[in-house]
Every structure is written in structure tokens, then in C-alpha cells.
DRENMI-377495 format. One record per residue: x, y, z of N, C-alpha, C, O, CB in turn. Coordinates in steps of 0.001 Angstrom, whole numbers, plus 500000, padded with zeros to 6 digits. Atoms other than C-alpha are relative to their C-alpha. Last residue first. Glycine has a CB too. Layout:
DRENMI-377495
XYZXYZXYZXYZXYZ ...
//
This chain:
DRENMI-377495
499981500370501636198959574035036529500477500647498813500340500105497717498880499882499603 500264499740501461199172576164039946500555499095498877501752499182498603500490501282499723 499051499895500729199448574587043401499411500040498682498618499223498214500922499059500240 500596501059500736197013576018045632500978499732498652501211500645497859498416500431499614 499588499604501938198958577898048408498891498771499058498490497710499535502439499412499447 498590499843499862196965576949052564499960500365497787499068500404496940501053498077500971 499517498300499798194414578949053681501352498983499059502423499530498793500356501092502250 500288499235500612191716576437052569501092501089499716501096501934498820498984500284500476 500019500705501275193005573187053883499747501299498986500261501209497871498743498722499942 498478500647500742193893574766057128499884499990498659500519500834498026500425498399500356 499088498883500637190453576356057336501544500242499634502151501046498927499830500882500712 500692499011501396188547573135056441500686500913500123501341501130499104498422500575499904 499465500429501049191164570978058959499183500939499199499961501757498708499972498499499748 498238499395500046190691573518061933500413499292498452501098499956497673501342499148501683 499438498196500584187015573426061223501304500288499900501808501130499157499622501279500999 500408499723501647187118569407061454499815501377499429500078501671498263498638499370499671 498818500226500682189535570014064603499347499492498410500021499482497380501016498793500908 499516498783499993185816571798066461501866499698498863502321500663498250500071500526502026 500290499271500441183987569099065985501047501138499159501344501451498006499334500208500841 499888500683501303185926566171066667499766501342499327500577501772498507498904498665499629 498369500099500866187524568149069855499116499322498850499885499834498037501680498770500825 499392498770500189183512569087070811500958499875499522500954500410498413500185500703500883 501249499669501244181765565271070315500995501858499714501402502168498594497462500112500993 498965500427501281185141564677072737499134500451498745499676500953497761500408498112499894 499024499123500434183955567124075035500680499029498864501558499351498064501013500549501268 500338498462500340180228566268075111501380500531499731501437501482498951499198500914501294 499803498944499012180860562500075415500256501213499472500991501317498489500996499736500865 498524499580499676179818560729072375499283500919501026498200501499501110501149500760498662 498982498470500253176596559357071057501016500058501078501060499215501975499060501628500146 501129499573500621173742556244070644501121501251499604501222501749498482498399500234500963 499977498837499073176531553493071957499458501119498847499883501042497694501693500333500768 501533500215498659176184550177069870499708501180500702498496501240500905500297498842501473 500150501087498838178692550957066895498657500170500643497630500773500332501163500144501178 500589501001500747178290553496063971500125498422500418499905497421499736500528500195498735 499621500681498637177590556755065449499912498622499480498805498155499214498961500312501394 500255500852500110177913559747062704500591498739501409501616498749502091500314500026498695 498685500571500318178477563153064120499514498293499786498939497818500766501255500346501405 499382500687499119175728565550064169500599498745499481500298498305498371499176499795500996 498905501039500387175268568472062442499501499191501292498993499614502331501856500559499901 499820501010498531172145571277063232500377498536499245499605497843498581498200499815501174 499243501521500627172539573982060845499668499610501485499636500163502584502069499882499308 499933500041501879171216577945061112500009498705499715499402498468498671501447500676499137 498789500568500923170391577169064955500305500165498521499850499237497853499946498709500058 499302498506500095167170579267066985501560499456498718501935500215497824500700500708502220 500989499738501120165151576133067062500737501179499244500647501476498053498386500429500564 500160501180501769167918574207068689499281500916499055499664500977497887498704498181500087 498805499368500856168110577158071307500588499098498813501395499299497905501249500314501000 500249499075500297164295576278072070501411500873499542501384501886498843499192500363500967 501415500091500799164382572622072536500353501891499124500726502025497959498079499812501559 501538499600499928167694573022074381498956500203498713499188500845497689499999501315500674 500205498926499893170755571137073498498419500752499880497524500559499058500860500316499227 500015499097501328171562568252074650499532501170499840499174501729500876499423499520499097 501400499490499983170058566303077535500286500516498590499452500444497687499474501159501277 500740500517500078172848563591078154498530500936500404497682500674501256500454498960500584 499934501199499391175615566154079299498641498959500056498075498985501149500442500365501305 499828501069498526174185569276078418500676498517500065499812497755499631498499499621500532 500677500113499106174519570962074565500441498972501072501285498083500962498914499838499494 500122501547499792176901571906072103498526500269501699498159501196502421502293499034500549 500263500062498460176909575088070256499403498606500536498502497937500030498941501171500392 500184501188500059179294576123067449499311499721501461499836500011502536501289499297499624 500114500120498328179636579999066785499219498205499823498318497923499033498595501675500982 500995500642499639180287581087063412500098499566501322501077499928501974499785499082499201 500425499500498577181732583489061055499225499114500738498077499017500302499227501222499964 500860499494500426182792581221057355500038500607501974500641499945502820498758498981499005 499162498658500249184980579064056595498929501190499722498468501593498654501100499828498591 500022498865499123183208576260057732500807501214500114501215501773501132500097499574500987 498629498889499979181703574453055350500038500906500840499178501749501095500225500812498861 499948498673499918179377571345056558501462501428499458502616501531499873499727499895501426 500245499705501439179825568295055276499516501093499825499129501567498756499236499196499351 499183499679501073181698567360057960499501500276498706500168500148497679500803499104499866 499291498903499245179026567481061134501111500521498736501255501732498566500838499332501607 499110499992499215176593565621058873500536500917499865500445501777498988500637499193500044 498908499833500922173591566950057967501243499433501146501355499609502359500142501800499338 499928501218501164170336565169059649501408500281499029501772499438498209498400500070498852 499813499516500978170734566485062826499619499542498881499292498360498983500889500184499992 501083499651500921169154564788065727500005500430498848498962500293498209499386500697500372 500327501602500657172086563531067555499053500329498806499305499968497657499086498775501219 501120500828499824173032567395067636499025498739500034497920498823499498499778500288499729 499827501109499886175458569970067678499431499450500072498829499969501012500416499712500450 500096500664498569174114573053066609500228498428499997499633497670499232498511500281500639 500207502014500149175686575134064146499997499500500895500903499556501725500978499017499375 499736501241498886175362578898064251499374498774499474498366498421498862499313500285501558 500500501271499940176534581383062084499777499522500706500670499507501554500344499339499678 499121501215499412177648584726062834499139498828500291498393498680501259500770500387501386 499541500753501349176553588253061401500987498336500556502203498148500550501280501398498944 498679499927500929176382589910064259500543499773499235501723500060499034500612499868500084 500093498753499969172694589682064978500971500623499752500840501667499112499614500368500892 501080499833501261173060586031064633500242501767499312500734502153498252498023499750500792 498944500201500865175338586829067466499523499665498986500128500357498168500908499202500318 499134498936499724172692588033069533501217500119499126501738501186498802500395499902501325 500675498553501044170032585754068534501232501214499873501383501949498897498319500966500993 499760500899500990172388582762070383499659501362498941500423501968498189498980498409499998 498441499593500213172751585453073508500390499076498271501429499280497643501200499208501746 500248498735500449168682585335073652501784500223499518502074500958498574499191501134501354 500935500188500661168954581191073976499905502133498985499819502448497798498589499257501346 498510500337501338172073581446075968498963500180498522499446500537497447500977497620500086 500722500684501143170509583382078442500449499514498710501024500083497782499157500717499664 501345500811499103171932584701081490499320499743499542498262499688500169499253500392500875 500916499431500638175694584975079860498964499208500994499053498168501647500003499836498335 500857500693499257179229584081081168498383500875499324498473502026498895500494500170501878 501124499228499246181806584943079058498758499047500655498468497872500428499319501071498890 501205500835499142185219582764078573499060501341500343499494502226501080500662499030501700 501606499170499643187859584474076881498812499080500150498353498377499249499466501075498685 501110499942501051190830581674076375498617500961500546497747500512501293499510498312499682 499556499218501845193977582178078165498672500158499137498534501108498367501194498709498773 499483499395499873193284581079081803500555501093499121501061502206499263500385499447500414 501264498898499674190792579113081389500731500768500244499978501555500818498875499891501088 500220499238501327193783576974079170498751500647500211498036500920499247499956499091498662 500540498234500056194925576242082526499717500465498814500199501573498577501053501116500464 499034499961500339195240572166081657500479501604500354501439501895499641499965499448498724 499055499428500857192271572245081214501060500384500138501283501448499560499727500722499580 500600500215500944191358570080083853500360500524498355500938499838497512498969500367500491 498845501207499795193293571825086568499545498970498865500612498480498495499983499161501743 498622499767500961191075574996085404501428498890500143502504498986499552500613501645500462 500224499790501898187766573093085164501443500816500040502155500707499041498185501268499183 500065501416501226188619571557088750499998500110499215500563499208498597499237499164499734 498776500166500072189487575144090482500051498580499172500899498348498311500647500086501414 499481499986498851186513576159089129500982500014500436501623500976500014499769499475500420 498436500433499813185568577820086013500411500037501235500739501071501816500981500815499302 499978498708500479181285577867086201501739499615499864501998498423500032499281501427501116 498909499718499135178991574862086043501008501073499296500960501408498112500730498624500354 499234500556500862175430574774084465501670500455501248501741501189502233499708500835498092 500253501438500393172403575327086003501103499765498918500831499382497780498407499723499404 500745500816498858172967579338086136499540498561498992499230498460497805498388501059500787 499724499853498528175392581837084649499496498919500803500081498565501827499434501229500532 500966499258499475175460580367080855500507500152501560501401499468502060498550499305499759 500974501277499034178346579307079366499246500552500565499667501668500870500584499081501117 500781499061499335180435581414076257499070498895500802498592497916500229499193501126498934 501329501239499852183585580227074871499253501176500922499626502206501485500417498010501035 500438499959498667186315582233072781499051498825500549498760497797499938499337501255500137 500224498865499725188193583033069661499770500147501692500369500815502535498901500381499108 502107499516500012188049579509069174500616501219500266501755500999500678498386499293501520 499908498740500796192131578381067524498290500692500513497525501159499669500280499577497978 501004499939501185191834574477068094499744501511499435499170501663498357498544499372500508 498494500459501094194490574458070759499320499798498771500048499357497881501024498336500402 498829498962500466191971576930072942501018499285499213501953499975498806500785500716501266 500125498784500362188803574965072624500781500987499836500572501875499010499414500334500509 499930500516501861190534571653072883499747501331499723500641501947499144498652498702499113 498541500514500140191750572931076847499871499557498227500837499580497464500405498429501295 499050498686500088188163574744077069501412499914499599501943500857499013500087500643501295 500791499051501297185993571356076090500904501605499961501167502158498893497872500372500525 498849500499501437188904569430078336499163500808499032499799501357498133500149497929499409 498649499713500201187824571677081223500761499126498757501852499334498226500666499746501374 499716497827499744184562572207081044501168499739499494501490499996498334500133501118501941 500550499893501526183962568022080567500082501444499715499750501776498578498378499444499754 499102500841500713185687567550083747500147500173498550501130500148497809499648498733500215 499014498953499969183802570392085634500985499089498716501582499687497820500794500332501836 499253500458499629180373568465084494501384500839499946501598501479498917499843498963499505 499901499832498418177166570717084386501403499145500512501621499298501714498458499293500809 498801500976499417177627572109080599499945499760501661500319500663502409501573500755499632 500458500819498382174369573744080320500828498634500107500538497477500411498054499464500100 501454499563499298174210575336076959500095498805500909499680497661500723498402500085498920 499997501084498882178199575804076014498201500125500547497779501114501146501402500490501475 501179499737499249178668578253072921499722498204500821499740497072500337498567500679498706 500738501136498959181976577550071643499152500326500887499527500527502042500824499310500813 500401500304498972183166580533069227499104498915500366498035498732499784499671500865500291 500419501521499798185099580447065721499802500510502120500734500845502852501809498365499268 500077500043498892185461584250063732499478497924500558498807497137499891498913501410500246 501346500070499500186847583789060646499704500105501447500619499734502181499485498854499597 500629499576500643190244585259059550498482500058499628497864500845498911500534499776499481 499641500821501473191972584237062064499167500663499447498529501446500152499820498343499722 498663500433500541192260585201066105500305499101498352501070498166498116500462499053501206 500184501335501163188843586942066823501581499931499771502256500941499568498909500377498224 498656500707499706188935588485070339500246498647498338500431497445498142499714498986502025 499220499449500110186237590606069189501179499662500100502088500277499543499795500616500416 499924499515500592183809588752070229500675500610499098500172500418497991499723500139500314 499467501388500585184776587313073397499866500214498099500711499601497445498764498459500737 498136500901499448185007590426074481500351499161498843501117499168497879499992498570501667 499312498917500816181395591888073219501650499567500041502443499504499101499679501651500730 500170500442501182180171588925074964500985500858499255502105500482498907498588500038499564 501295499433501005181851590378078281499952499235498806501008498726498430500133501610499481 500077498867500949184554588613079815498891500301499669498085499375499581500607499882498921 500889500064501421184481586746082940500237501145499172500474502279499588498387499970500225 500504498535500442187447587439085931499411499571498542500172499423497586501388501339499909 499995499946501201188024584126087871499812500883499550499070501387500394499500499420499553 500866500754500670188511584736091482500309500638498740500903501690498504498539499984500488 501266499545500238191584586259092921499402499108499327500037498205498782499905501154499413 500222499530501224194170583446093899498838501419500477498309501550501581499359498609498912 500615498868499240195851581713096681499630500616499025500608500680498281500767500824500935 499917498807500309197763578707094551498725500698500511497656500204500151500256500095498627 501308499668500063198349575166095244499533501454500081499290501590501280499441499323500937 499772498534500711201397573245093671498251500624500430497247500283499804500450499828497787 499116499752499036201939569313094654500333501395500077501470501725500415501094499239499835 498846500040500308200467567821092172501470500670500467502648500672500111499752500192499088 498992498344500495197324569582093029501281499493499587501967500457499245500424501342501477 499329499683501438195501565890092419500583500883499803501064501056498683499363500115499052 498388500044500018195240565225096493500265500226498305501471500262498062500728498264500689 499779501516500894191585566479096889501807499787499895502617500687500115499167500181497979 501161501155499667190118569254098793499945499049499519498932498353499444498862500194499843 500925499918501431192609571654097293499076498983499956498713498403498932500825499848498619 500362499041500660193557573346100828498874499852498227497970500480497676501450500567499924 501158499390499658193374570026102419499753501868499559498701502437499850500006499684501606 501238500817500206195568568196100386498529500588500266497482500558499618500148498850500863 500367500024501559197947570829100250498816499737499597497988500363498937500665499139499292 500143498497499447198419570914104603499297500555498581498384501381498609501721500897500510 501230499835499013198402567343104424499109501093499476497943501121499081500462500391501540 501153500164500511201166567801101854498988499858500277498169500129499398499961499496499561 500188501267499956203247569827103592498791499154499272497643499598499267499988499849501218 500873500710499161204159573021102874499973498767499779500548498267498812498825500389499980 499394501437499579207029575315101590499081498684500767499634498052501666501160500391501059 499603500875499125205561578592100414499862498795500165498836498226499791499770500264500759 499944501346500533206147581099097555499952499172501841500775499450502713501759499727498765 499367500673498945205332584653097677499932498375499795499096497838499068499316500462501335 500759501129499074204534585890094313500754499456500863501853498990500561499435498865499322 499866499459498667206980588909092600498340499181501166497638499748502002499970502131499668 500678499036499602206573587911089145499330500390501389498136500572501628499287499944499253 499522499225501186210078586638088388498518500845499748498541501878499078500603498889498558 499069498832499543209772584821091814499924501374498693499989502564498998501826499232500168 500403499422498971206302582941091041500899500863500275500443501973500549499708499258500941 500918498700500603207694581978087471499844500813501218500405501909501205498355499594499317 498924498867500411211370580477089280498508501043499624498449502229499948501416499487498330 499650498764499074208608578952091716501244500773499328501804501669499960500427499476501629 501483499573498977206674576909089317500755501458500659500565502652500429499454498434501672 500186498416501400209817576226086768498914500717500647498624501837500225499299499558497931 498705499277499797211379574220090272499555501272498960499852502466499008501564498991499531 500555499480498025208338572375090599500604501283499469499981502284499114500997499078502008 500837499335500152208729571227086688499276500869500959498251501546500871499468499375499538 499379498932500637212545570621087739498346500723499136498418501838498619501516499290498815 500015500684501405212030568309090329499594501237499300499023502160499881498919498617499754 499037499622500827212094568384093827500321499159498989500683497988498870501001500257500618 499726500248501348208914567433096292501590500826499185501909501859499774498530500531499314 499336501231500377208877567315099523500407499527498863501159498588498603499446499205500290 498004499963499310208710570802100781500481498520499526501664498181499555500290500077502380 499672500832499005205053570665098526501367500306500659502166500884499923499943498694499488 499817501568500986204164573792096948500556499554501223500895500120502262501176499800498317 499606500676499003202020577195098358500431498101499139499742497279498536498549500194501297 500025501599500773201756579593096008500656499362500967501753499688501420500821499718498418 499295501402499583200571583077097446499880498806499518498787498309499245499782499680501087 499025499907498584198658585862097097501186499421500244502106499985500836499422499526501066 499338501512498609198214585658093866500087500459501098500920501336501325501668499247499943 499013499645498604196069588683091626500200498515500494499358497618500532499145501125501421 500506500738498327194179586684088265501312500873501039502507500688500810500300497524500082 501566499190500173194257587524084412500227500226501474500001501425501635498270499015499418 500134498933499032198446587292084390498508500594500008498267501795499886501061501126499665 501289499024500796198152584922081423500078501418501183499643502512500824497895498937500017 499654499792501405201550583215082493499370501250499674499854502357499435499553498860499048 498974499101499545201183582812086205500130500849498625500324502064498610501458499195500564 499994498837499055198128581237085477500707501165500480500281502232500923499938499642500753 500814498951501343199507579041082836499509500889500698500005501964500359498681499398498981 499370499549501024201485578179085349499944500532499658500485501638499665500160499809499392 499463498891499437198881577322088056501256500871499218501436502030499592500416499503501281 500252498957499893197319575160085726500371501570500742500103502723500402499303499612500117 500292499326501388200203573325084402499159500918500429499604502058500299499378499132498806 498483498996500416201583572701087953499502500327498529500028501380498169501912498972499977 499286500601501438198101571659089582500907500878499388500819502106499369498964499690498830 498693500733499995196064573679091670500267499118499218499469498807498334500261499463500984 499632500574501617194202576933091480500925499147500956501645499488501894500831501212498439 498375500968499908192517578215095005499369499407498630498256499157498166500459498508501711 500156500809501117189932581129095604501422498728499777502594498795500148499865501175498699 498887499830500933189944582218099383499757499177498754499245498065498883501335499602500653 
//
């Protein structure tokens, strides 16, 4: 069986309606009014709701963080490139290319910034990298639940691919020499971070229009992969803010 837990992600779950429920199983001990918005959603779309113990919780979500909310699910449903694509929400396109994200932790806040930052989408490879578990969607907050996520079996040929669509890419990168803000980004583009202390591949570096990276001006060489992502990705939100908004006339 697939299992979501946590009261935001299972929510937002209820919300996005990607996913069949069987069943939401919450604590009998708990009462309190974010429980309580759990099982009014579950009734109002016809999910069975049951009363368990927390033992009984614990060991469904193999950890005690469900918060007391653990949900029977279909598995995740990936989008196609073409999806994510297409799912443009502004006037530029903005996707998060992921090359070999292996931490669920770092999934899930890179998808949770990735959707309050406006991306279109994210794209992670199928293999050597991790996929949306039940940890990356309790993690984000369920924002895998809303944001098009494709899965691809080459990120390297899938980088060309969007090239091929007319769509920038900027690679994150200690190595850069431009910084990350002095880039403009009003413009089609796809932002791609690399591994957890490997970065991004030799060969999908080479493939990059731009390769930014973020000035480091203490002792520590670089940033964790999802915060290096929220800096990123809320300096595009400020350039296309700043751009869209009236210019006051003289």
C-alpha cells in the first residue's frame, strides 16, 4: 500500500485530487480543529475515515512525524515532459531541473519553494536519485501534490530537449563565474541544480547556456541544495515582479 502522512500533506492531497484514497486513518486521541479540517475534507470527498491508535499510525508511517493523519493512497502519478511544459503559469516559462537529488528532505523543501515561487514544474531523473515518497511529500508540505513533477531517464538528453524548445538553461554552480543575480531572467528557462555535494554533472554542465553561482563569503565552500534553490529561484520571482509591475511616468 502507498501511504501519505502529515495533516498538510494529506490535505493538500485531498485538495489536488491527483491520487485514489482508500482510507485516512487519524489518531482517536487527538482533537483539534486542524484534525477536524482533515476529516470534514475526507467526508466532502467521499474517503473513509478511521479512528486508530497511535501504535497502529506509527507503524503504518514507519516513523511517528504523521502528526497523527495517515493516508491509504494510489501511488504518485508522474507527468510527461511535454506536461510539465506546458503547464506554464506567467508569462515566462520557469522549470527546476533536479540532476540527482538523493535526499527526500531536500526534495521536499526544493518542491515546497518550487511551487510558492511560481515553477511551472520540476523534472528528476528515474534512477540514482530519489523519487516522491511519503517523506518528500510530508516535507513539502504536499506541494508534490500540486506542482508537475516528471520523471525522465536522462537529464543530460532531457536538458537538449528543452533547448530544443526554446528554453534557457542556467546551471547552478560553485564553479560559475557569473553571479546567480546578474543574470536576467525574464526570459524561458529551466534552472538546474545538482546532487547533494557532487553537483551537477560534468556533462549536463557542458550542455548549460549560463552557469551562476551564489556568492560564499564566510568559511563554508556552499549552501544546501534546497536553500541554494529558494535563493535562486525568489531572485527570478524578484526580476519578474520588478518587471511586470506599472513604471511610473515623468
Amino acid at each position: 500500500m502507498n501511504i501519505i502522512y502529515g495533516i498538510n500533506a494529506v490535505a493538500e492531497a485531498l485538495k489536488a485530487r491527483g491520487r485514489a484514497f482508500e482510507w485516512v486513518g487519524v489518531a482517536k486521541e487527538r482533537h483539534d480543529l486542524r484534525l477536524q479540517r482533515v476529516i470534514d475534507e475526507c467526508r466532502k470527498n467521499g474517503v473513509a475515515v478511521r479512528f486508530l491508535g497511535r501504535p497502529e499510525l506509527d507503524r503504518m508511517a514507519g516513523n511517528n512525524a504523521h502528526q497523527g493523519v495517515v493516508a491509504v493512497t494510489s501511488a504518485k502519478q508522474y507527468n510527461d515532459l511535454d506536461d510539465v511544459i506546458a503547464a506554464k503559469r506567467g508569462q515566462y516559462s520557469l522549470l527546476v531541473v533536479l540532476d540527482g537529488i538523493e535526499d527526500p528532505h531536500n526534495l521536499g523543501a526544493i518542491l515546497r519553494t518550487a511551487d510558492a515561487a511560481g515553477a511551472d514544474g520540476v523534472v528528476i531523473p528515474e534512477r540514482r536519485a530519489v523519487g516522491v515518497t511519503p517523506t518528500v511529500t510530508k516535507a513539502s508540505a504536499g506541494a508534490s501534490e500540486h506542482l508537475p513533477i516528471a520523471k525522465v531517464t536522462n537529464i543530460a538528453r532531457t536538458v537538449e530537449e528543452l533547448k530544443d524548445r526554446n528554453l534557457w538553461i542556467v546551471g547552478l554552480d560553485e564553479r560559475g563565474t557569473q553571479t546567480y543575480d546578474s543574470l536576467d531572467y525574464n526570459m524561458d528557462c529551466a534552472i538546474v541544480l545538482g546532487a547533494e555535494g557532487k553537483g551537477v554533472h560534468d556533462l549536463v554542465r557542458k550542455k548549460c547556456d549560463f552557469l551562476v553561482s551564489i556568492p560564499m563569503l564566510g568559511k563554508v565552500p556552499s549552501l544546501n541544495v534546497s536553500v541554494a534553490a529558494a535563493v535562486v529561484l525568489y531572485e527570478i520571482v524578484r526580476q519578474r515582479r520588478k518587471k511586470a509591475e506599472p513604471q511610473d511616468s515623468k
